[in-house]
C-alpha positions, 0 to 999 in steps of 0.5 A: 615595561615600567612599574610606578612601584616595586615593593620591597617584602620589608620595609628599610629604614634609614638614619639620616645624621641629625637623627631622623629616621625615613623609611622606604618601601619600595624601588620607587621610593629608594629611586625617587630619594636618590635622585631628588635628596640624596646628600651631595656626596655621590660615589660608585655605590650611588651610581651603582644603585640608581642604576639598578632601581632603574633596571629593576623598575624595568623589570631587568634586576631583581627588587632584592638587588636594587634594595641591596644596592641601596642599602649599599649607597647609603652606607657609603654616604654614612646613612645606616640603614636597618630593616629585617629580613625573616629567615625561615627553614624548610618546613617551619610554620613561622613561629621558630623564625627569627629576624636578622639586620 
């Protein structure tokens, strides 16, 4: 079954190098980048995650794979890419979490 979006649970931003920020979130997003502006340079970690935003768009992969992939390709292709994930302990209300990169 596919599905036209799969939201990530926090958003990803991206740097592209001359200085503007995009950002993506969601599978489809990520996919519909990677397929139709992705910069000419394509290595494994690009195949890798379209790949993987396809599957995960058929629900066959995770959405946290797909984003990790993406982050991945990105990296790759000199796109640093930001976007926090909050980090909570057992039995924390959520006023002592803390964000990590």
């Amino acid at each position: 079954m596919y599905l036209p979006e799969m939201p990530w649970s926090v958003p990803l931003q991206v740097t592209f190098q001359n200085g503007t920020n995009r950002t993506f979130s969601s599978v489809f997003d990520a996919l519909d980048f990677l397929e139709n502006e992705w910069p000419r340079r394509r290595g494994q970690r690009y195949e890798r995650a379209v790949d993987t935003c396809r599957r995960a768009l058929n629900r066959r992969t995770p959405v946290a794979i797909a984003r990790e992939a993406f982050v991945a390709a990105c990296l790759e292709a000199g796109l640093p890419a930001k976007g926090g994930v909050r980090i909570t302990t057992l039995g924390d209300r959520g006023d002592d979490s803390r964000t990590a990169a």
